[in-house]
Backbone bond lengths (Angstrom), bond angles and torsions (degrees), N, CA, C in turn:
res aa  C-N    CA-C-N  psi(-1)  N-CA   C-N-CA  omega(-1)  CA-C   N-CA-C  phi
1 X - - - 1.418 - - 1.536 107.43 -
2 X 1.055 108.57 123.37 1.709 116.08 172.83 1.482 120.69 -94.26
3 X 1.510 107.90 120.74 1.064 97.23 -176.47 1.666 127.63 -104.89
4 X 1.083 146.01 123.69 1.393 127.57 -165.91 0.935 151.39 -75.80
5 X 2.088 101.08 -11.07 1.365 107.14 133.40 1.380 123.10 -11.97
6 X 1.197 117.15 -93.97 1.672 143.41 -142.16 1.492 85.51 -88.05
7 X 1.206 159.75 -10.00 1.666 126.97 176.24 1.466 98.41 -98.74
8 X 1.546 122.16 -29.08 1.749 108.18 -173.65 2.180 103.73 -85.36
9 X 1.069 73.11 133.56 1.428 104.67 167.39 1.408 125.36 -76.79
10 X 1.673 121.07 128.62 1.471 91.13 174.13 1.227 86.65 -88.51
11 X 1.590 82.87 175.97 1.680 112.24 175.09 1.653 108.37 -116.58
12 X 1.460 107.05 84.80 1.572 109.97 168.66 1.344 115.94 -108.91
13 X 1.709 99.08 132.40 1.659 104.42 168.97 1.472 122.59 -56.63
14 X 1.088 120.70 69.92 2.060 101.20 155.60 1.117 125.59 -118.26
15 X 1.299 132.39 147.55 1.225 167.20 17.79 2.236 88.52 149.07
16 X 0.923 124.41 94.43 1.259 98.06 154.69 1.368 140.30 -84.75
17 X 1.732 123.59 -169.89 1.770 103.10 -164.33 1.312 124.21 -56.39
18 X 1.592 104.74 -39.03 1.550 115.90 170.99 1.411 131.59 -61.08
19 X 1.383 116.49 -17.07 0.872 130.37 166.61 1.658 98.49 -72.36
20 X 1.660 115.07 -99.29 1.364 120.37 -165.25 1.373 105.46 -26.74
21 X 1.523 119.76 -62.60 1.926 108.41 179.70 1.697 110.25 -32.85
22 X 1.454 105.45 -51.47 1.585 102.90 -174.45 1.488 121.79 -35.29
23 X 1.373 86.40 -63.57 1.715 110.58 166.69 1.249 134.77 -36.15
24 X 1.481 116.87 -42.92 1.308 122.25 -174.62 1.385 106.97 -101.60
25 X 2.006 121.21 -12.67 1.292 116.73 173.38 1.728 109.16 -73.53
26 X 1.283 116.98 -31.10 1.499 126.68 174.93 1.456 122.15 -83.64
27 X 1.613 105.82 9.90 1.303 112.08 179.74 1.055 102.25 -116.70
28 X 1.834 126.40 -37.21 1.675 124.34 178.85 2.091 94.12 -72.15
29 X 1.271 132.33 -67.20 1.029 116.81 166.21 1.192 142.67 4.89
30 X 1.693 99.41 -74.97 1.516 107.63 171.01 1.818 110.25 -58.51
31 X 1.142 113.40 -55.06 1.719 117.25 169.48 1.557 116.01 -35.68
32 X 1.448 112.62 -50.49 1.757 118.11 168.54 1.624 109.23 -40.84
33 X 1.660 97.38 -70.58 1.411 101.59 -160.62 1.984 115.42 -65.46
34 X 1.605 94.56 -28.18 1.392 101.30 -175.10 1.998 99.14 -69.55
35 X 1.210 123.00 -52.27 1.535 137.94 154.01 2.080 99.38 -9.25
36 X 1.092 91.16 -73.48 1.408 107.23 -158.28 1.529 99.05 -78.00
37 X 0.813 132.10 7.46 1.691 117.84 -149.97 2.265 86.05 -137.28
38 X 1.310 119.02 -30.61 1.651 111.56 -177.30 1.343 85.04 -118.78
39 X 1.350 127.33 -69.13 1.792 127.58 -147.18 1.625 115.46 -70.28
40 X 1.281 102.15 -46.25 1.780 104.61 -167.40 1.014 111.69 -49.01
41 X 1.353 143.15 151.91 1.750 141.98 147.45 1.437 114.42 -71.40
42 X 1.335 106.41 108.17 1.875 110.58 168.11 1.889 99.04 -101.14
43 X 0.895 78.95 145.34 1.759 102.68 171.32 1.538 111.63 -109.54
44 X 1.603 101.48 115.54 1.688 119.83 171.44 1.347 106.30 -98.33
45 X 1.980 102.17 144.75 1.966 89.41 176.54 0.881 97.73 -102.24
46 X 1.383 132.14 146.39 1.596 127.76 135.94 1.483 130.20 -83.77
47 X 1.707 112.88 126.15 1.793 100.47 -168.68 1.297 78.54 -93.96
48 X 1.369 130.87 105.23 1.723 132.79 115.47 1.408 123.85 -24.58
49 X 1.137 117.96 -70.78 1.636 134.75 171.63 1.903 88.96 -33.49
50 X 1.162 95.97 -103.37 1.323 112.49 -159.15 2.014 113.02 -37.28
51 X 1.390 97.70 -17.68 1.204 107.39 153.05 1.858 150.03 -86.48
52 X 1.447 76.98 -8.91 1.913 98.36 165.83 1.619 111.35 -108.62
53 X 1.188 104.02 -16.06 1.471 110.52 168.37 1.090 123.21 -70.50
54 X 1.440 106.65 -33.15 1.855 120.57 179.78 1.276 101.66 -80.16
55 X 1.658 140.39 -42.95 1.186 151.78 179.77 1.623 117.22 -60.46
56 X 1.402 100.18 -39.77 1.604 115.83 -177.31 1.959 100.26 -68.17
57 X 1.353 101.96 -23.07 1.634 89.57 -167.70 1.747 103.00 -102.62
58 X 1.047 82.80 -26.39 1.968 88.96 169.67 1.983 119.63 -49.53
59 X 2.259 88.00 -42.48 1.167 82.96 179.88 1.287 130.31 -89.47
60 X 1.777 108.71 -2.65 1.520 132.41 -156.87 1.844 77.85 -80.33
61 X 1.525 118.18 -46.68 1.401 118.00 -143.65 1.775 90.53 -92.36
62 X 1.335 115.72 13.90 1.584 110.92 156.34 1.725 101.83 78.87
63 X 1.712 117.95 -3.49 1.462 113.06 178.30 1.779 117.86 -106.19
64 X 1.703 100.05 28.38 1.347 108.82 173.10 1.439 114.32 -117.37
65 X 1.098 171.26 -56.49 1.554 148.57 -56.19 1.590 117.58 -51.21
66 X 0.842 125.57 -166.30 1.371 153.28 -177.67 1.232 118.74 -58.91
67 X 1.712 98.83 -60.66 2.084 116.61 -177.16 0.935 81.72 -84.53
68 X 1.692 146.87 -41.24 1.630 116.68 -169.55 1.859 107.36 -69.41
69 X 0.763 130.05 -45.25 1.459 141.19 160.80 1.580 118.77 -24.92
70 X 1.409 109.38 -59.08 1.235 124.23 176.17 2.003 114.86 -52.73
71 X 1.998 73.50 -54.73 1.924 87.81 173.03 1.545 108.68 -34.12
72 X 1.830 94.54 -84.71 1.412 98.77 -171.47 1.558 132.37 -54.76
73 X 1.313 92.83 6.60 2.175 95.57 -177.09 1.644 80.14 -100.31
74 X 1.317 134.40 -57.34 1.313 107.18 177.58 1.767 134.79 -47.52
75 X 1.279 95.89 -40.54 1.656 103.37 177.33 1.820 112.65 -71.19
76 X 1.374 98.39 -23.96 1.426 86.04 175.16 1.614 92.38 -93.93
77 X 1.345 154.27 4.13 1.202 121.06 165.42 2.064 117.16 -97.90
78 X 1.125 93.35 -11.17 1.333 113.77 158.51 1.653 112.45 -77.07
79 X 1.389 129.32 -4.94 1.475 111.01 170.15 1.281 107.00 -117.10
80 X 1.744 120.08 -17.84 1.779 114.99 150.61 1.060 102.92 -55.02
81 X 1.570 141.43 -50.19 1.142 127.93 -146.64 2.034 115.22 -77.84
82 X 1.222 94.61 -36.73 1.173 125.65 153.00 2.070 117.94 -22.70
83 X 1.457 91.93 -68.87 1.030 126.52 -163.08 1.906 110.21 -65.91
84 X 1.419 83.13 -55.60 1.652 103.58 173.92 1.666 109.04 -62.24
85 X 1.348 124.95 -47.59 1.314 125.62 178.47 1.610 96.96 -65.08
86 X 1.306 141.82 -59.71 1.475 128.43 -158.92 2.032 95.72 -74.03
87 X 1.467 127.60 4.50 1.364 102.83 -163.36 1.738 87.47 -142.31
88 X 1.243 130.99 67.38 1.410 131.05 -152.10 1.658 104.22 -62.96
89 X 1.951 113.65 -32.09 1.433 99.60 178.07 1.413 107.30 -111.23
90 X 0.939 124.41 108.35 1.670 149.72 -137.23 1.450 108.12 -176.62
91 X 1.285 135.78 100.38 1.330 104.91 143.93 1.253 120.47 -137.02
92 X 1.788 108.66 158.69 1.577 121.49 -151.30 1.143 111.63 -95.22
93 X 1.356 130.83 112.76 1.555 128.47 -175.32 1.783 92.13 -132.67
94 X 1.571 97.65 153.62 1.590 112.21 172.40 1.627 116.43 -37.29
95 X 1.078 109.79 161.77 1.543 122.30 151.74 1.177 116.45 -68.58
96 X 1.347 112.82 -45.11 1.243 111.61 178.61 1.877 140.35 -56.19
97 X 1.292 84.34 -19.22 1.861 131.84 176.86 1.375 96.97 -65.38
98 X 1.225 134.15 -35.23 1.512 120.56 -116.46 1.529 92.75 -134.80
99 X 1.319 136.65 120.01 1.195 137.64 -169.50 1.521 99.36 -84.74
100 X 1.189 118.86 -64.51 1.424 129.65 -164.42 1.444 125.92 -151.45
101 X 1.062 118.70 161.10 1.900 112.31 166.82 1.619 108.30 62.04
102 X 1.408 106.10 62.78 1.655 91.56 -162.09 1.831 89.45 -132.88
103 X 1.339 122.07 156.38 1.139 122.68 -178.60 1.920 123.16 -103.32
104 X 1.260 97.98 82.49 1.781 110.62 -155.28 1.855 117.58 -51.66
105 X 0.883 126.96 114.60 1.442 142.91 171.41 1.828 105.58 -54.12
106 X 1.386 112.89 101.65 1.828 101.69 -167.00 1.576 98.66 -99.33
107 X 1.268 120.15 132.55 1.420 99.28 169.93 1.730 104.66 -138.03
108 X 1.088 130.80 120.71 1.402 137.45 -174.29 1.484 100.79 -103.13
């Protein structure tokens, strides 16, 4: 006696291994890059130094004054500041701080 229970099969979609691995490699991934990309702490340098040094000779060579000086120390602290608000885990320490492997803040 045959019964028809037991010879039909369902037919359900799941997932085989290659599949699920796929899945969970594009799911830890996205977690890495999303990880690295809001939460991690990166460290930016700022050369100050090397930036009053350039300023000091501008003014030695008579093509800076004073209020222009003033200007540009404001505009460059308005484009760290800038900088820090669009990059919240960031933080800005000297060059001088910074032995090696460091990701430099350029501002001309």
């Amino acid at each position: 006696m045959s019964d028809s229970r037991y010879t039909h099969q369902d037919k359900k979609l799941t997932p085989g291994y290659i599949e699920v691995i796929v899945i969970c490699m594009i799911i830890v991934a996205v977690a890495f890059w999303s990880y690295d990309r809001y939460f991690a702490q990166k460290i930016k340098i700022v050369d100050m130094s090397g930036y009053f040094r350039q300023q000091k000779a501008l003014m030695a060579a008579g093509e800076l004054t004073e209020a222009d000086f003033r200007t540009s120390l404001n505009k460059l602290d308005a484009y760290i500041s800038q900088d820090a608000e669009l990059h919240k885990n960031q933080v800005y320490i000297l060059k001088e701080v910074v032995l090696k492997n460091g990701d430099e803040l350029s501002f001309k």
